[in-house]
C-alpha positions as CSV (number, residue, x, y, z in Angstrom):
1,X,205.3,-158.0,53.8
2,X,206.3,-157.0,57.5
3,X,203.6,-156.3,60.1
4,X,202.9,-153.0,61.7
5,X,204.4,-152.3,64.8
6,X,201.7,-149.3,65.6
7,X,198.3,-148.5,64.6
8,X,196.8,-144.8,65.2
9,X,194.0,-144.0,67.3
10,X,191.7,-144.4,64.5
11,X,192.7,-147.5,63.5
12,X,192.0,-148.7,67.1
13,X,188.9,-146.6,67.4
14,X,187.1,-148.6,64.5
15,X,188.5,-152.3,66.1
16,X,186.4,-151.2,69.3
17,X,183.6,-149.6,67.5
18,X,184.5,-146.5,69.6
19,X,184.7,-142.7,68.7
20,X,189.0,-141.7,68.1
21,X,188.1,-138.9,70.6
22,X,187.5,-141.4,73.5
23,X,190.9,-143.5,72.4
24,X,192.6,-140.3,72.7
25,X,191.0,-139.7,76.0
26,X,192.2,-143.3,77.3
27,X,195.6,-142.8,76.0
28,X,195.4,-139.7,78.6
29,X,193.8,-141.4,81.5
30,X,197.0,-144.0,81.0
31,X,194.2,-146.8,80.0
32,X,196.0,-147.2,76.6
33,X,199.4,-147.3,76.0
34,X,200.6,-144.7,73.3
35,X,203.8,-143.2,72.4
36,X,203.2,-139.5,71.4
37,X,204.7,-139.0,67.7
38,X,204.2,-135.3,67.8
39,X,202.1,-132.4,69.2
40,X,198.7,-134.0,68.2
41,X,199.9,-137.3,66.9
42,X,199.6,-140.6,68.7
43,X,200.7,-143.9,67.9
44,X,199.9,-147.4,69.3
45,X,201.6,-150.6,69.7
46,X,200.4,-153.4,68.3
47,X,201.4,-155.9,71.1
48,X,199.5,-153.2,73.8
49,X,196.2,-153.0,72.2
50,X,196.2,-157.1,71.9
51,X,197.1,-156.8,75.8
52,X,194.6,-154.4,76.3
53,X,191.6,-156.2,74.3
54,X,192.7,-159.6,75.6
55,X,192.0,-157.9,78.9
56,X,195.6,-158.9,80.6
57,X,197.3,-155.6,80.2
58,X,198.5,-154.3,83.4
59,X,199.1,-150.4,83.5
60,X,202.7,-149.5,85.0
61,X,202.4,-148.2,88.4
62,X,203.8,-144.4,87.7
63,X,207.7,-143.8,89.0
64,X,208.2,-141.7,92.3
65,X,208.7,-138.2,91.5
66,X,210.4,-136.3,93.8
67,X,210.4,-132.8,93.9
68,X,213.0,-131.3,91.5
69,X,215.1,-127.7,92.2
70,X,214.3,-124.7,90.5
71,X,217.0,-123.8,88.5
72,X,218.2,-119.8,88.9
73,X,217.1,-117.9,85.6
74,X,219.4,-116.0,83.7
75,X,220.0,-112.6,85.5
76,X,218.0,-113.4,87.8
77,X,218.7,-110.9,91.3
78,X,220.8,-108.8,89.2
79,X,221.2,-105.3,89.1
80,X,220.3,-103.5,85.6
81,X,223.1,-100.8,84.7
82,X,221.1,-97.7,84.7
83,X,221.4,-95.3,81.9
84,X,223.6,-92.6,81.5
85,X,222.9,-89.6,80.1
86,X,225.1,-88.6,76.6
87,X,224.4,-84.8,75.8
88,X,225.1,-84.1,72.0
89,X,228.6,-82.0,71.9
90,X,228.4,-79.6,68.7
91,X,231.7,-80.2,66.5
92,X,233.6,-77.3,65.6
């Protein structure tokens, strides 16, 4: 049987005797490492929350960001063609 590799915040929440809603919220402060699954979904690793309840887990200091350059939009400072007129011709 192979270990798991990630637990979800629930699964972490009931190891601390916590509410989910406050792992969540440590995941966001950068307390908790957690890689985001999807919109709503989180998932832990294993060898993090050891760190973490061992006490020896150091957070990363974040990278330098440096400001990026807008990129131009599409049509952006373009002129719109302006509309012509078509008057209906009768066929005879």
């Amino acid at each position: 049987m192979q270990k798991k590799q990630f637990i979800s915040p629930a699964d972490v929440a009931a190891e601390l005797a916590i509410s989910s809603a406050t792992v969540i919220r440590m995941i966001h402060k950068g307390e908790l490492p957690a890689i985001r699954v999807s919109q709503r979904i989180f998932r832990i690793p294993v060898a993090s929350f050891e760190m973490y309840k061992r006490g020896t887990l150091r957070t990363a200091s974040p990278a330098p960001l440096r400001s990026v350059r807008r990129q131009p939009q599409l049509g952006q400072g373009e002129a719109l063609p302006t509309a012509r007129r078509v008057t209906a011709t009768s066929a005879r």
